[in-house]
N, C-alpha and C positions, 0 to 999 in steps of 0.2 A: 483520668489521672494525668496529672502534666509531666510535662518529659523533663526528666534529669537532666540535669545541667554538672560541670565538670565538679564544682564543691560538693555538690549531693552525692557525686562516687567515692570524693576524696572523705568525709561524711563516714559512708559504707564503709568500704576501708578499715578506718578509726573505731566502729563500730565492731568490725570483722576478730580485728586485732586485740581489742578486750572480749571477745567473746570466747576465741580460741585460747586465751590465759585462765579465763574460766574453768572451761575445759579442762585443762591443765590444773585443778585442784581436784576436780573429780577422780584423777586418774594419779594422785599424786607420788605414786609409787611404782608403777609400769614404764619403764625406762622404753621398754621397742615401742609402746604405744605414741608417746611424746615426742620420740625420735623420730621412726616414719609416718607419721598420721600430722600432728599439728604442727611439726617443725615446717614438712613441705605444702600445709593449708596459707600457713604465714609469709610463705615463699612466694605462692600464686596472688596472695593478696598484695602483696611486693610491687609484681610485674604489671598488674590493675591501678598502683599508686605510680610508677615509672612513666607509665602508659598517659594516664589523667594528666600529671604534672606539663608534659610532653605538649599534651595537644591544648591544654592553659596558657603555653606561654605563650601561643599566637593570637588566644584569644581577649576579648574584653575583660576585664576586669568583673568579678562577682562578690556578691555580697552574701551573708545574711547571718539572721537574729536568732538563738537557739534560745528559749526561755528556762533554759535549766539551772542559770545560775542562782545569786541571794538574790532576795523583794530588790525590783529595781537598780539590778546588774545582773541583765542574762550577757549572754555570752554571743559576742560579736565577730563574724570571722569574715574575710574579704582573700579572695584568689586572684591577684595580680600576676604579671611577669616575674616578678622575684620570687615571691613563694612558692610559681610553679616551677621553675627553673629548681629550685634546692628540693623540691619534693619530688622531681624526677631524678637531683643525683641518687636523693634516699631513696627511692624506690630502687634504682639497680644495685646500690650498695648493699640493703637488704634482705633481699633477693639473693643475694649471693651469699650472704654469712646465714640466711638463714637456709640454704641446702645443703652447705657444708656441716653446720648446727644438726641436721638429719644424721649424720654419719659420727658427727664428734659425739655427743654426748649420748654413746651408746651403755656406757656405765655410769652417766652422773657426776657431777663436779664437789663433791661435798652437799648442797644443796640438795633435797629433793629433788628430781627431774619434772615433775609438776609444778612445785613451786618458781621452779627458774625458768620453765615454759611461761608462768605467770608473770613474774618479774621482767622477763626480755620481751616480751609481747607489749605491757603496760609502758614501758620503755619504750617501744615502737610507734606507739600511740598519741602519748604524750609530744612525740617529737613532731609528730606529722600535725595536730592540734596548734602546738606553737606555730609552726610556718603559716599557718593560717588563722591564726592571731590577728582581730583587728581591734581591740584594746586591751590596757595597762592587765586589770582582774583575768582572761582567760588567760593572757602570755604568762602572767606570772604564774596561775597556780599549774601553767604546765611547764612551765621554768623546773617548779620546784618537784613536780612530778617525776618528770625525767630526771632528776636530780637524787633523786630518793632510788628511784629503780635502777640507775646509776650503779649507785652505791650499794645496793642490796646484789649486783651482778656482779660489780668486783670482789664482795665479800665473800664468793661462792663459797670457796676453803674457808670458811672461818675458823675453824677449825685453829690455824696458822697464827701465831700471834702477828708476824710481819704483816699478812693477810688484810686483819682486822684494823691494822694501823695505817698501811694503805688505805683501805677502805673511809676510817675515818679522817683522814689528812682531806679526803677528794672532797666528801660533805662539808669540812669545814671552808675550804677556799670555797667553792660554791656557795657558800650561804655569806662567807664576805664579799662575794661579786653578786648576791642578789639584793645586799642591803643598798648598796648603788646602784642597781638597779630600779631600786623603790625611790632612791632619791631622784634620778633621772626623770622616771617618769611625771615624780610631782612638782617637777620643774617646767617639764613640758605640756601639762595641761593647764599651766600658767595662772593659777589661784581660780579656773572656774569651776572647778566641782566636777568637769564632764571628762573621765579618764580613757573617752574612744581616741582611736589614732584619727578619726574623722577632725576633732577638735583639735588634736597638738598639730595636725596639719595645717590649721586655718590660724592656728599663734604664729606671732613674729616675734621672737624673743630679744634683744637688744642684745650686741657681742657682747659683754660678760658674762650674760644667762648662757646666751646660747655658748659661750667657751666652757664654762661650769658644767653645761650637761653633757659637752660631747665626752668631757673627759672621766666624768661619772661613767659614762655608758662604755667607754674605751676601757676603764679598770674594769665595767664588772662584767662585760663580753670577753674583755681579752683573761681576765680568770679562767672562764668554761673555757676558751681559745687555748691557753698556757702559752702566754707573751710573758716576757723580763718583768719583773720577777716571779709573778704568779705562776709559774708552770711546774712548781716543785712536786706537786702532785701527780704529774704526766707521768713522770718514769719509775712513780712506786706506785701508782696504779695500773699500768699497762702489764708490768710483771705476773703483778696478783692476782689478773684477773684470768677467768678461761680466756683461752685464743681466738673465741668468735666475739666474745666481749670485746676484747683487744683490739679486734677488727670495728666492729660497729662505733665503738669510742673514738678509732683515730680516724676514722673513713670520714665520719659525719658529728659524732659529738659535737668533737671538738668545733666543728663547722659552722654549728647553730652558733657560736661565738661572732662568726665571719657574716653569718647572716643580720645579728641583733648589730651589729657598728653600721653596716651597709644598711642597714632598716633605719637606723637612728640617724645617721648622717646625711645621705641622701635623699630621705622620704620622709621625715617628720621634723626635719632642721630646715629651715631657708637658707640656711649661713651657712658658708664654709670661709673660715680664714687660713691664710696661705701657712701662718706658722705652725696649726694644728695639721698642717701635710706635713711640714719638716719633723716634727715630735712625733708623730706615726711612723714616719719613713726610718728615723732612725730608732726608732726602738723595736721597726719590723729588723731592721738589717742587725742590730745587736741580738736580736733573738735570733735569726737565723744562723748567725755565723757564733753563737755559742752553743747553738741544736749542734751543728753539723759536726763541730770542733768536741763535743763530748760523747758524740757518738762515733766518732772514729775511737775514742780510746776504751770504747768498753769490750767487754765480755761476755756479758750476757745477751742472747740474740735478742730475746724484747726488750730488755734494756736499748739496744742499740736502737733499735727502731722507733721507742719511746722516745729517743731524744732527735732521730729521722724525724719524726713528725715537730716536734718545735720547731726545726730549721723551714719544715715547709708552711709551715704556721706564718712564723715570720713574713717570706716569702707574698704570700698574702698581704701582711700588712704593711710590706714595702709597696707591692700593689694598691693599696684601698692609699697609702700615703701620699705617692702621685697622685694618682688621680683627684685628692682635696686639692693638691698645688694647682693642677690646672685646671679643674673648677673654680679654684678662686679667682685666676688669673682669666677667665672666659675663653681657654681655651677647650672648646667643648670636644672638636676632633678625639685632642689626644686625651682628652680624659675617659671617652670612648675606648681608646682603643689602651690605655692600661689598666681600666675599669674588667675588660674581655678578658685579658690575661692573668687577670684576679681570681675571672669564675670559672676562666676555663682549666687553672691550678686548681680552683674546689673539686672539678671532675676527674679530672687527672689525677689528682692524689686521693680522695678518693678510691678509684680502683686500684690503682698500683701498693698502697699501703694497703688496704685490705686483702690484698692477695698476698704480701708477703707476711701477715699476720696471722691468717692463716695456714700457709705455708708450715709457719715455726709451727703452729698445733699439731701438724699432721708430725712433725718430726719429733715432738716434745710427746707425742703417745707412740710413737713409736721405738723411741729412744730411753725416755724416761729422761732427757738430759738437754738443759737448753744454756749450759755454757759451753762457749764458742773452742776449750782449751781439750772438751770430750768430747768434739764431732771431727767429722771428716771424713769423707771417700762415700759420701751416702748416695750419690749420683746414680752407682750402679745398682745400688739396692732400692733406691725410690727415683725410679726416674720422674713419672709423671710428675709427684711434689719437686724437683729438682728443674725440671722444664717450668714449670710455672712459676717458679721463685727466680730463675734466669729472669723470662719475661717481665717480673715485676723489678727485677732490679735493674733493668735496661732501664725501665721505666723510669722509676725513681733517681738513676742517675741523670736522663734528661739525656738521653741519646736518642736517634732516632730509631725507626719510624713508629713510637710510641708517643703518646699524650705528651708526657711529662715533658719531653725535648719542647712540641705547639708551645706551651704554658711557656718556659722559661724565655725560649727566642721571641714572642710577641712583650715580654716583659723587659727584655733589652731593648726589643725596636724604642717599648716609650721612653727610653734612656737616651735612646741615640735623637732624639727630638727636644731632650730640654733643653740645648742652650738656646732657645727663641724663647725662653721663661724671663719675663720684664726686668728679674732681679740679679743683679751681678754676683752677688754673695751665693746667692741657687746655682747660677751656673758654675761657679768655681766648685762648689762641690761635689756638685751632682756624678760628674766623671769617675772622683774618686768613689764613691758608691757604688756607680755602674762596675767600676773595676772591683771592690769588695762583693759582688754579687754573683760576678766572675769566679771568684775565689772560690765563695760558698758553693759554686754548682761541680767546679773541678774535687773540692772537698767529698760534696755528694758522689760522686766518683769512685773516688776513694773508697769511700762505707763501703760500699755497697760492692766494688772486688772484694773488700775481707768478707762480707756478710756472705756472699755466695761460696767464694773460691775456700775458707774453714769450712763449711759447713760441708760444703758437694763434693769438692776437690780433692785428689790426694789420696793417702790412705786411711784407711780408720785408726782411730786412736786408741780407739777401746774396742775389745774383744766382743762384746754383745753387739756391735756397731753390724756385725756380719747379718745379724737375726733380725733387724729391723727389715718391718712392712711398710709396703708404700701404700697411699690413700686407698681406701675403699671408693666405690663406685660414686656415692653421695658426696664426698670430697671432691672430687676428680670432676665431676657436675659441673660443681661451685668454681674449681678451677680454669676450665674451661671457659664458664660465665665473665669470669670479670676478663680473662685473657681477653675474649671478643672485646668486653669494653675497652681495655688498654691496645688493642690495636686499631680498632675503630676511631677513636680518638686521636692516635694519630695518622692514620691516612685517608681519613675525613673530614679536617678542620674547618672548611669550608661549611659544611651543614652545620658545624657546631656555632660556628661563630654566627652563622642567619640566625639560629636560635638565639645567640647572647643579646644579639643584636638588639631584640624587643626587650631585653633585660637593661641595657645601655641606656637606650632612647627615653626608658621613664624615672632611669635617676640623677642621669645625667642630659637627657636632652638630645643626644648625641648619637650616632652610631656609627660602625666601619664596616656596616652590611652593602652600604651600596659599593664602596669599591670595593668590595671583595667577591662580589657578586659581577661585577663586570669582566672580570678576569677568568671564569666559568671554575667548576669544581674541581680541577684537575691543580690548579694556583695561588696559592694564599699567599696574597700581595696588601697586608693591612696601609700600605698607605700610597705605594706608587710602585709598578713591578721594577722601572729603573732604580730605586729606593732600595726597596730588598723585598725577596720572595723568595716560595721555598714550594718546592713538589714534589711531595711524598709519596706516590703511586712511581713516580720517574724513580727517586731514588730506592725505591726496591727494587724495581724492573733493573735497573745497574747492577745493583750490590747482585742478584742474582745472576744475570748475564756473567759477572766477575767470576760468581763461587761456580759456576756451570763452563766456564771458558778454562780455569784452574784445575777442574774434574777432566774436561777432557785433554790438557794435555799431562796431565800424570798419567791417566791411563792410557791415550792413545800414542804421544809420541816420545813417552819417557819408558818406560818398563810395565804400567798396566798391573805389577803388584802391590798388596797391601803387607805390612807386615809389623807386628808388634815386640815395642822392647822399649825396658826401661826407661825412664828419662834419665837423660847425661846428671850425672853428680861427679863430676871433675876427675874420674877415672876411679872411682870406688866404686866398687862395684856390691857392695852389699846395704842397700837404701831401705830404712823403715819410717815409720810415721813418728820417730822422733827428730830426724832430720825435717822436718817440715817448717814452716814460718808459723807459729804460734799465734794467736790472737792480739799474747802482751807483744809480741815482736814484731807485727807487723803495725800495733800502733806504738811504734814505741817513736819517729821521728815525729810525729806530732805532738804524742809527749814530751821530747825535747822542743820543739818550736813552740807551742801555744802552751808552755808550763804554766804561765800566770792564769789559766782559766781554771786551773784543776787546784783542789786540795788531794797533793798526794802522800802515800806514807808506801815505805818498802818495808818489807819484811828479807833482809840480808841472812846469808848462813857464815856459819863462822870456818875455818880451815879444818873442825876438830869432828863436825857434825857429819855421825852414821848418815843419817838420812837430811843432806841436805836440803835447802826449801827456799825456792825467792817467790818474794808475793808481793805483788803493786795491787796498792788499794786507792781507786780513784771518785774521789766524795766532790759532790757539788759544791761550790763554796758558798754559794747561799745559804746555805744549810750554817756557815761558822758565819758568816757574814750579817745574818737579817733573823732569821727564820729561831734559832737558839734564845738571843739576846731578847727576842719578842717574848720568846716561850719563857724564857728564868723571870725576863719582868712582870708578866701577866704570874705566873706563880708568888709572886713576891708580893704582888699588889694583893693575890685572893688569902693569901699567908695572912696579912695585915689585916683584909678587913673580918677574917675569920673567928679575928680576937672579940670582934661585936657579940659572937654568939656564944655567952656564955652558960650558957644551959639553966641559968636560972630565971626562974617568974618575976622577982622584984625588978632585976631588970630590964626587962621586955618594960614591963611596967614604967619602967623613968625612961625610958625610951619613948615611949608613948606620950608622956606627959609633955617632954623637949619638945616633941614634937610639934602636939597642940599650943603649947604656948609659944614658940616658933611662928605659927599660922596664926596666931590671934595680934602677937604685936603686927605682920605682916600684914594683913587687916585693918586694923586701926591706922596703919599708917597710910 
C-alpha cells in the first residue's frame, strides 16, 4: 500500500466529515448524542485538517484525479501553498466552533440536532473540497454546496419569519456572485473547452479579457466576501443564525471569498494592472470604514459584530489592493510583504471574531437577550465568557500582544513604502488612505469598548441578568482554544510569517522570510530593524514588570490594603444601572459625526406621555438606496410579463404559432 500523501489526509477528512452528518440522520432526534459524540468526532477531524494544511504549506505541490464526477469531468484537486495555508486557518477555526457546538446545542436550534449535525458537517466539507479545487466543475458545485448548507444553517429557527428572510437574502446574493463566477471562469479557459486551472494557467488573455474577468471574480468573491455593496446579507444573516454558525460564517465563510480573488488574480491571471489595485484598494477602504462606522451605532451585539466583520473584510481587500499596485509596478519586495499582511488578517480575524461570536452565544443562552440596552455587569456572573470576549476584543481592536495588532502594523509598514510607487497621482493619495486606515482601526477601538464595557461592565440592567450562567465546560474548551490561537499569533509572528512566506513566493514571486529570519524570532523587522520592528515577548515581559512593579508598591510601600466602594458619580451617592452610558449613548457621537452613512429615524416623546419612549432606529442606506428600487423594478417587470399567462389554451396556442412563424422567417432569411 503506498503511503499517504498530505491530499490523501485532507481526502479522509472530507470523507470523515460527511460521514459523521450521516451519522447525524441516524440519530436524528438525540440531542446529548449529537452534542457529545459527533460534535467533538468533527472537532478531532478539525485538528487532522489544521495539522495537514500546516505541514502542505512547506511542502510541494500535489495533485490528483477523483473519477466521481459526470463522463469526462472527474474531479481534479491540487494542494499548493494557498490552499494549505487557508485549510490550516479552517482547521483551527473549526475545531474551535465545533467543541463549543458540543456544549451549545444541548437543546437544538429549531432544526433537528441531526439534521443540523448534517447540514454543519456537509458545510465543512464542502469548504475544505473548494480549497482544494483544481478546476472550474468541482470549485463550483462546491461553491454551491457550501452555499446551500449555508443557508440551511442560517435558517435553523425557521420557524421565524425575519429567520427565513435572512436566510433567503444570503442564497440569493450567493447565487448572483456564482453567476460571475461562471462567467469568469468561461473567460478563463479561453474558448478551449478544457475548464482545469491546469489550462487557465497556460492562457494569456489580452488586458480587456483579463480586466473583464478580474472584476467578474471581484463581484462574485467579493458577494460571499460582503464588500460595498454586496454585503447586505452579512448583518441579517449573522443575527439569524445560531452563534456557532455566526462563528464558522464570519471566521472563514466569508474568507473563501479572500481566497477565490487571491486564486484568480495571482494564480490563474498573468496580468495585473495597476488601476485594478487602485478600484480594490478603495472599495476595500470604503467597506472597511462603512463596516466599522455602522457598527459602532448598533445595538444588537451580532449585529455589531456583523458589520465588525465587513470592516475586516475590507481591510483584506485594501490588502489584496496594494499588493496588484505593486505587482504591477515589479515591485515584488513590497508586494510580499502586503500580500503577508493580508493572510495574516485571514488568521487573526479568524480567531478573534470567532471567539467573540461565540462569546455572544454563551450570553444570548444564558441571558435569553442579545441587545446591548439589556446587558450589563455580567463579568461577575460569567467571568470565563467575559475573560474570553476581553481577549478577543483586545484583539479585534488591534492592540497588542494579540494577532490582530501583527496584521494591522505589517499593513501600515506597506503604506509607509508607497511613495517609491512610479506614479505621482498614487503617491498623492496613498497617505491619505494610509491616514483613513488609521481611522478605521481607532474606530475598531471604539466598537469593541461598547462591545465589551455594555455587555461585562457595570451593573445589570435587568433583574434575571443575576441568574445567568456562565459556559459550561465544552464552551470554556473552545474558549480557551482559540485564546491560545489569538495570543500565539501575536507573540509569534515570526513562525507565522515563515509560513506565509511560502504562500508570497508562489503568487507573488516574492517573500520577507529571509529578513525576517535574519533578525532571529524574538524581532519582526518585515523590511529593515532601523525601518521599523516590533517585539512582542519584550513587550509583555514590560507591560508585566509595570503591572508587578505597581503591585508592589501599593502593597509594600503605600498602605498594603484593598478596599472596596462605589465608583465616584459626582457626590451622589445612590448610583443604579440606569445611570450607566447606554448602547444608543455611547454611539450616539458618531451618530452625530458620520450621519450621512446612516438612514435614521427617532421615535420622540411628547411633554404629555405616561410612559415616555425615545427610539433611534438605524437602517443601512443601501437598503433605500439600491436594494428596494431593484426589488419594486424586478416586481414590476414580473407584474407585466404575468399578463402573458393568461390561463387559457387558444392562447398558449398563438403563442406557439408567433413563435414558429418568428423562426421560419428567421430561416429563410
Amino acid at each position: 500500500m503506498p503511503d499517504l500523501i498530505s491530499i490523501d489526509y485532507i481526502l479522509l477528512v472530507i470523507a470523515g466529515w460527511l460521514l459523521i452528518g450521516a451519522c447525524g440522520l441516524l440519530v436524528i432526534k438525540q440531542t446529548a448524542f449529537v452534542a457529545r459524540v459527533l460534535f467533538p468526532l468533527g472537532a478531532v477531524l478539525g485538528i487532522i485538517m489544521g495539522i495537514t494544511g500546516l505541514t502542505g504549506i512547506f511542502s510541494v505541490p500535489q495533485t490528483a484525479v477523483l473519477p466521481i464526477g459526470l463522463p469526462d469531468l472527474p474531479f481534479h484537486l491540487r494542494l499548493d501553498a494557498l490552499s494549505s495555508y487557508f485549510l490550516f486557518v479552517f482547521g483551527i477555526v473549526s475545531t474551535g466552533v465545533s467543541i463549543f457546538s458540543a456544549g451549545y446545542f444541548r437543546k437544538g436550534e429549531g432544526t433537528p440536532p441531526g439534521l443540523l449535525c448534517l447540514e454543519y458537517h456537509v458545510c465543512l466539507a464542502s469548504m475544505a473540497l473548494l480549497l482544494i479545487a483544481d478546476d472550474a466543475y468541482v470549485f463550483m458545485v462546491a461553491w454551491e454546496t457550501m452555499s446551500l448548507s449555508a443557508t440551511l444553517l442560517v435558517t435553523a429557527n425557521h420557524r421565524i419569519p425575519e429567520v427565513r428572510r435572512a436566510g433567503f437574502l444570503y442564497l440569493l446574493i450567493s447565487h448572483v456572485g456564482a453567476l460571475a463566477l461562471l462567467l469568469c471562469f468561461g473567460l478563463l479557459q479561453a474558448d478551449t473547452g478544457d475548464y482545469t486551472f491546469a489550462n487557465m494557467r497556460a492562457q494569456n488573455l489580452d488586458v480587456f479579457w483579463a480586466s473583464i474577468t478580474f472584476f467578474l471574480a471581484l463581484f462574485g468573491f467579493g458577494a460571499k466576501a460582503g464588500i460595498l455593496p454586496l454585503h447586505i446579507w452579512l448583518p441579517e444573516a449573522h443575527p439569524a443564525a445560531p452563534s456557532p454558525i455566526s462563528a464558522l460564517m464570519s471566521a472563514f465563510v466569508l474568507k473563501t471569498g479572500i481566497y477565490g480573488v487571491l486564486r484568480v488574480t495571482f494564480d490563474l491571471l498573468h496580468t495585473q494592472v495597476w488601476w485594478w489595485g487602485g478600484i480594490t484598494l478603495a472599495l476595500g477602504l470604503a467597506t472597511a470604514l462603512f463596516g466599522v462606522v455602522l457598527s459602532a451605532a448598533q445595538t444588537d451585539m451580532k449585529r455589531l459584530l456583523a458589520y465588525s466583520s465587513i470592516e475586516n473584510i475590507g481591510l483584506m481587500f485594501v490588502g489584496i489592493g496594494l499588493t496588484i499596485l505593486f505587482r504591477a509596478y515589479e515591485m515584488t519586495g513590497l508586494a510580499a510583504l502586503s500580500l503577508t499582511a493580508t493572510l495574516y488578517h485571514v488568521a487573526s480575524h479568524g480567531a478573534f471574531k470567532s471567539l467573540l461570536f461565540l462569546g455572544t452565544g454563551t450570553v444570548l443562552h444564558a441571558t435569553g437577550e442579545r441587545n446591548l440596552g439589556h446587558l450589563g455587569g455580567l463579568m461577575r456572573f460569567m467571568p470565563w465568557t467575559g475573560w474570553a470576549a476581553l481577549i478577543g476584543a483586545l484583539a479585534a481592536a488591534g492592540l497588542p500582544p494579540f494577532g490582530g495588532f501583527v496584521s494591522e502594523w505589517l499593513l501600515l509598514q506597506s503604506f509607509l513604502f508607497t511613495p517609491g510607487l512610479p506614479n505621482s497621482f498614487l503617491n498623492m493619495l496613498i497617505p491619505i488612505v494610509a491616514a483613513v486606515i488609521a481611522l478605521v482601526g481607532a474606530l475598531a477601538g471604539y466598537v469593541m469598548v461598547k462591545f465589551f464595557a455594555i455587555i461585562f461592565l457595570g451593573q445589570p440592567r435587568e433583574q434575571k441578568l443575576h441568574d445567568a450562567h456562565d459556559a459550561d465546560n465544552w464552551e470554556r474548551a473552545a474558549f480557551a482554544w482559540l485564546v491560545a490561537a489569538c495570543i500565539y499569533l501575536g507573540l509569534f509572528p515570526v513562525q507565522m510569517v515563515l509560513a506565509i512566506d511560502h504562500v508570497t513566493q508562489l503568487l507573488v514571486g516574492s517573500g520577507i522570510g529571509t529578513t525576517v529570519k535574519q533578525n532571529g524570532w524574538l524581532l519582526l523587522a518585515p523590511v529593515a530593524p532601523e525601518r521599523a520592528s516590533y517585539m512582542p515577548v519584550a513587550f509583555v515581559l514590560m507591560l508585566a514588570a509595570c503591572c508587578l512593579v505597581a503591585y508592589l508598591l501599593v502593597r509594600r510601600l503605600y498602605h498594603g490594603r484593598f478596599r472596596r466602594s462605589i465608583a465616584w458619580g459626582c457626590g451622589f451617592p445612590f448610583q443604579t444601572s440606569r445611570m450607566q452610558d447606554t448602547a444608543e449613548g455611547f454611539g450616539q457621537p458618531i451618530r452625530e459625526i458620520f450621519g450621512s452613512f446612516f438612514r435614521m429615524t427617532r421615535e420622540l416623546p411628547s411633554a404629555f406621555d405616561k410612559t415616555p419612549r425615545y427610539k433611534v432606529t438605524i437602517e443601512d442606506p443601501f437598503w433605500g438606496l439600491l436594494y428596494r428600487p431593484i426589488a419594486a423594478l424586478t416586481e414590476r417587470i414580473a407584474r407585466t410579463v404575468s399578463l402573458l399567462q393568461q390561463g387559457r389554451i387558444s392562447v398558449y396556442l398563438l403563442y406557439s404559432f408567433l413563435t414558429l412563424l418568428i423562426l421560419l422567417l428567421a430561416v429563410n432569411r
